[in-house]
C-alpha positions in Angstrom: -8.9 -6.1 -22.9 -9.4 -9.8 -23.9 -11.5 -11.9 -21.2 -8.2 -14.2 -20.1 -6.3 -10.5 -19.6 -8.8 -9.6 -17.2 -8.0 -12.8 -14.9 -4.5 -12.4 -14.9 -3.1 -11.2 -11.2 -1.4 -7.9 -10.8 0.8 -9.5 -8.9 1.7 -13.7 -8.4 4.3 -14.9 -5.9 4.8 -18.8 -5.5 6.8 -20.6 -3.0 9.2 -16.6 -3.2 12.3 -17.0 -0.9 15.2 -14.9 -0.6 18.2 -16.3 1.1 20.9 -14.1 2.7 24.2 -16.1 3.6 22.3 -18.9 6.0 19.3 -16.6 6.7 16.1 -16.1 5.1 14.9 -12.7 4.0 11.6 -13.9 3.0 9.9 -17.8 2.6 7.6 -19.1 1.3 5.8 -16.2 -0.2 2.5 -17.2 -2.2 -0.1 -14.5 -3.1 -1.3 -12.6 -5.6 -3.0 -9.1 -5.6 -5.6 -8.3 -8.7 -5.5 -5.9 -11.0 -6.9 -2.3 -9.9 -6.3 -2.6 -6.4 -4.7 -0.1 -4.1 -2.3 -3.2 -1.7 -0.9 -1.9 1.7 2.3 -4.1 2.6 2.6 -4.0 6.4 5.5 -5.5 8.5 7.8 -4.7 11.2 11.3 -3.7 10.5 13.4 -7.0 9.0 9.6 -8.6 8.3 10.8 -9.1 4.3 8.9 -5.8 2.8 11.6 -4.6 0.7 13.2 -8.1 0.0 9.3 -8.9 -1.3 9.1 -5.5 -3.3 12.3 -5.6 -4.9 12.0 -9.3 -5.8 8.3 -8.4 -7.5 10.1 -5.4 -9.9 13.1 -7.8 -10.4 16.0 -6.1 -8.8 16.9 -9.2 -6.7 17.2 -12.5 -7.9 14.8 -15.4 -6.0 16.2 -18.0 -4.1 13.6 -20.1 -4.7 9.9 -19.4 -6.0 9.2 -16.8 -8.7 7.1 -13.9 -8.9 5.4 -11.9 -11.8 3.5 -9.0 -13.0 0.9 -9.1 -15.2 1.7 -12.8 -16.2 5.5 -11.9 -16.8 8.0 -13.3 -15.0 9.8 -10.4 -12.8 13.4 -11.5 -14.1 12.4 -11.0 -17.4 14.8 -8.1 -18.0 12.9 -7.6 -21.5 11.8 -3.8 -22.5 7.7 -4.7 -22.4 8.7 -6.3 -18.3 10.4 -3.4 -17.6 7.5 -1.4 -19.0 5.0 -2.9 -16.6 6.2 -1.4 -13.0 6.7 2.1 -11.5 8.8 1.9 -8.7 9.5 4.8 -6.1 12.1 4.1 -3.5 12.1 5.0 0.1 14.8 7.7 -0.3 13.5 9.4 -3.4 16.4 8.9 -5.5 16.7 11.5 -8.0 20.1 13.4 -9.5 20.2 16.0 -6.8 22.5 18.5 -9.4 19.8 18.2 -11.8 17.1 20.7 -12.3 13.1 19.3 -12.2 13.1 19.9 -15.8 16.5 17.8 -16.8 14.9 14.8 -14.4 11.5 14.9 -17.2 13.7 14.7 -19.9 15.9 11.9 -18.5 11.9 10.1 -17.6 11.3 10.7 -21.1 14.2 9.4 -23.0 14.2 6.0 -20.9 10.2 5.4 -21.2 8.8 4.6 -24.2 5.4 5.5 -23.0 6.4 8.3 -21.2 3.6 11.1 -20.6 5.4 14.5 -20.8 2.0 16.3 -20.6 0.6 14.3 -17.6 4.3 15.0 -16.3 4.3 18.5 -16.9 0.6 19.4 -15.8 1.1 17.9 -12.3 4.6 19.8 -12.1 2.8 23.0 -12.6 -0.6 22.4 -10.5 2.0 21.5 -7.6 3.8 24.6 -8.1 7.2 23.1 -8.7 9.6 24.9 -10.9 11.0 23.7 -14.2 14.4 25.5 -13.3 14.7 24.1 -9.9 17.4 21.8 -9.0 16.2 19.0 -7.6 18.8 19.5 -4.2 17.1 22.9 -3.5 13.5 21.2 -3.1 11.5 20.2 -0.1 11.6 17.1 0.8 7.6 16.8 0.0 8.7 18.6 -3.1 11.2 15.8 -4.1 8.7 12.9 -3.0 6.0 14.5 -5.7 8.7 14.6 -8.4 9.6 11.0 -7.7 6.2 9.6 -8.1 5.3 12.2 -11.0 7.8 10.2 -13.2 6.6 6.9 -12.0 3.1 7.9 -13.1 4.3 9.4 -16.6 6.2 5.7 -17.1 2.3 4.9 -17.2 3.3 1.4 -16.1 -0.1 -0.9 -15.0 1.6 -1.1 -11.8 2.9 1.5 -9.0 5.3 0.3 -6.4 6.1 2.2 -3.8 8.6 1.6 -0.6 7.4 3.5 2.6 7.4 6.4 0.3 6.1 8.7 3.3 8.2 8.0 5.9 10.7 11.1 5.5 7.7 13.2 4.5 5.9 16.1 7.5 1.7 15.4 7.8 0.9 17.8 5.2 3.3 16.6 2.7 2.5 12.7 3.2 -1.5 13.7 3.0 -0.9 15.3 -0.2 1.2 12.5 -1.6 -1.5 10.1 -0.9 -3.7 12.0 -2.2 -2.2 12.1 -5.3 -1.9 8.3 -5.2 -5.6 7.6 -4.7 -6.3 10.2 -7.9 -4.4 8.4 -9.6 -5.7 5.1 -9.4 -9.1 6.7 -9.7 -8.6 8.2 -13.0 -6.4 5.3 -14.5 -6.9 1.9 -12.9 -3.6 1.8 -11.8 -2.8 -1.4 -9.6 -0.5 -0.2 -6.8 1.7 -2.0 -3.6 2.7 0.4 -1.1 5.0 -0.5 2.0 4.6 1.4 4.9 4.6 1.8 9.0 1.8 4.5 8.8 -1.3 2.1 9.1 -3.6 4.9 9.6 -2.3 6.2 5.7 -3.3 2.6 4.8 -6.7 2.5 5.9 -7.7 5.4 3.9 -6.0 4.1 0.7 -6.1 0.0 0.5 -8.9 -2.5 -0.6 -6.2 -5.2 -0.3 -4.0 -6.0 2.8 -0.7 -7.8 2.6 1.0 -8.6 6.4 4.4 -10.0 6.7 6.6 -11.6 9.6 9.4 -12.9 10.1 9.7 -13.1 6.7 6.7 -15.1 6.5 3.1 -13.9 4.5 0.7 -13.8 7.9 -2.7 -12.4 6.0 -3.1 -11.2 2.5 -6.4 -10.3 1.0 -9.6 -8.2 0.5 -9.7 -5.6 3.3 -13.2 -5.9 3.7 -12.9 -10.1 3.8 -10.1 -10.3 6.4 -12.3 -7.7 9.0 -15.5 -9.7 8.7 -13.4 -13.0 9.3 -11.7 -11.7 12.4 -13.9 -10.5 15.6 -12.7 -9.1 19.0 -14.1 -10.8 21.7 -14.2 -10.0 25.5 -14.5 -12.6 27.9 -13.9 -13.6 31.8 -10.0 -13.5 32.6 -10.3 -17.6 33.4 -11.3 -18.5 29.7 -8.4 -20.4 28.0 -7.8 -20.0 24.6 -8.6 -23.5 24.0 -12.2 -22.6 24.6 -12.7 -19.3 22.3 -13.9 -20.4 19.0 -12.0 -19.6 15.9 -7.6 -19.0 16.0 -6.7 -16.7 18.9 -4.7 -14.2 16.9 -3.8 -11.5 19.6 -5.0 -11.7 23.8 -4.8 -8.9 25.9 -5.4 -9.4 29.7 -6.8 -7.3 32.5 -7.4 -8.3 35.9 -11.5 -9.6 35.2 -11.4 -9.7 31.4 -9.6 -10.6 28.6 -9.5 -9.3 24.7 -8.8 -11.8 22.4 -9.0 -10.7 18.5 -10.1 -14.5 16.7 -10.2 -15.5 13.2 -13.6 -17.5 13.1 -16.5 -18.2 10.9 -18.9 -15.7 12.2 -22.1 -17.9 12.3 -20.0 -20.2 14.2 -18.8 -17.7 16.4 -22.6 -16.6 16.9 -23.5 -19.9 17.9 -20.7 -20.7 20.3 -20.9 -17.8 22.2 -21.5 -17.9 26.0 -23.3 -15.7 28.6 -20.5 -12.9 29.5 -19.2 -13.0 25.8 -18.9 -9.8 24.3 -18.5 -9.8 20.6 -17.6 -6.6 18.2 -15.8 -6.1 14.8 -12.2 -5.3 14.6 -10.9 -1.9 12.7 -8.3 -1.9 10.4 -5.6 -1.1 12.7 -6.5 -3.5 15.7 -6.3 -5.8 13.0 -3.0 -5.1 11.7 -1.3 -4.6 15.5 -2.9 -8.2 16.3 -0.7 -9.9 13.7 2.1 -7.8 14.4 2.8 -8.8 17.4 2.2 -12.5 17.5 5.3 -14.3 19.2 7.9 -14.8 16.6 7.8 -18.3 16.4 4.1 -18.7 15.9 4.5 -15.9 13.4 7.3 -17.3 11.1 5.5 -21.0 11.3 1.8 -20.1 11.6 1.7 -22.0 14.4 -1.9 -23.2 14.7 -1.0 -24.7 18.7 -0.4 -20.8 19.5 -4.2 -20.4 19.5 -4.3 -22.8 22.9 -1.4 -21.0 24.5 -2.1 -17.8 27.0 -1.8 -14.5 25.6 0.6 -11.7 26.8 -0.4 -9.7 29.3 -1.0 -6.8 26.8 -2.7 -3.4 26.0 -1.9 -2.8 22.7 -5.2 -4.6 21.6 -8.3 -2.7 22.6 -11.7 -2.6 22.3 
């Protein structure tokens, strides 16, 4: 790999918009996510996920913006575009009449750097029969055969929409399992959507959030929880007066919760006596932006941070 090959982004999105009739999918969407990292996409239902995802592989056309992978614009319906992205779909598509091994040979004569070894070796140390039709299999069973032919495409980048969310504890353990080995043994870059954020937290370095079809936080995992701290103060203090952006309050009748994005030496210094300050995990981080009021969500309202919070628990300490 040349020095300017290592700098290129995974993943670059600038200014991405999708437009359906007189409504917007997605707006405004600029990030990029670097090679060799594992990115959870988070978002409620109707937040832009798949709209984002599908624009990144180039199934759907921008509105406005453009994204690429790897320094190649997504459009680019050329054979070395196509070559750079893996993509397994929420519901698993695969030709239910065909047997495992007729869906490896169909992998093999559309991928020119198609891996029938890795392909057939992770068939057999799953237990999944050649001569199986694909409609007779488990649903687990169908998930692992979807993602075994995005890995033998050996494309530098794995998409993959909620691809747990039909799947039973043991079978979506397993299948991220498989994810993480993967990435450890090849350097895969991957972007998985998905509502399980406790899946998340065991797989991503990278954190992508989206409402309202706006990008709320994207970056490093272990950046966005040092810049964000939960702090518990008297139920009188305004928002005006916690340092930082209020992203999330919750109120009880003496105390209040408020989960702030602030410096924390500032935050160290402005604290006052009754301020209780402790760092936020992964999933009190991701709730927090979730439910932000619509409005300040889609605009990033920076006035939201002087307004009351909800009464709330959904934030806790």
């Amino acid at each position: 790999m040349t020095a300017d090959a290592a700098v290129v982004a995974a993943v670059q999105t600038t200014g991405l918009g999708r437009r359906y009739g007189q409504e917007w999918g997605l707006r405004d969407c600029t990030l990029e996510v670097p090679a060799g990292a594992i990115a959870g996409l988070v978002g409620p239902n109707g937040a832009g996920k798949t709209t984002l995802l599908q624009m990144i592989i180039g199934l759907l056309a921008p509105t406005e913006g453009q994204a690429s992978v790897f320094g190649h614009v997504s459009r680019a319906h050329t054979a070395t575009t196509l070559a750079r992205v893996s993509f397994v779909a929420q519901d698993h598509p695969l030709y239910r009449d065909f047997t495992v091994a007729d869906m490896l040979h169909l992998g093999r004569a559309m991928n020119p750097g198609w891996d029938q070894g890795l392909a057939q070796a992770r068939m057999n140390a799953l237990g999944i029969p050649p001569r199986r039709k694909v409609k007779s299999l488990s649903g687990g069973q169908q998930a692992q055969v979807s993602l075994t032919m995005a890995l033998a495409k050996r494309a530098p980048l794995l998409v993959l929409d909620e691809p747990v969310s039909s799947l039973d504890p043991i079978a979506r353990l397993e299948f991220m399992r498989d994810v993480l080995a993967a990435t450890a043994d090849s350097g895969l870059t991957v972007l998985i959507a998905s509502h399980v954020v406790s899946e998340l937290e065991r797989l991503c370095d990278w954190l992508i959030v989206l409402t309202a079809g706006h990008v709320q936080l994207a970056g490093p995992v272990d950046d966005l929880l040092g810049a964000h701290s939960l702090l518990t103060v008297p139920r009188a203090t305004r928002n005006a007066e916690l340092p930082g952006r209020c992203i999330h309050r919750a109120d009880s009748d003496r105390h209040s919760t408020a989960l702030i994005r602030a410096d924390p030496a500032g935050l160290a210094a402005q604290q006052h006596p009754g301020w209780q300050a402790d760092s936020v995990g992964f999933e009190q981080l991701v709730l927090a932006y979730l439910q932000r009021p619509p409005t300040a969500a889609a605009h990033n309202d920076p006035a939201q941070a002087a307004r009351p919070g909800p009464t709330t628990k959904a934030v806790t300490r």
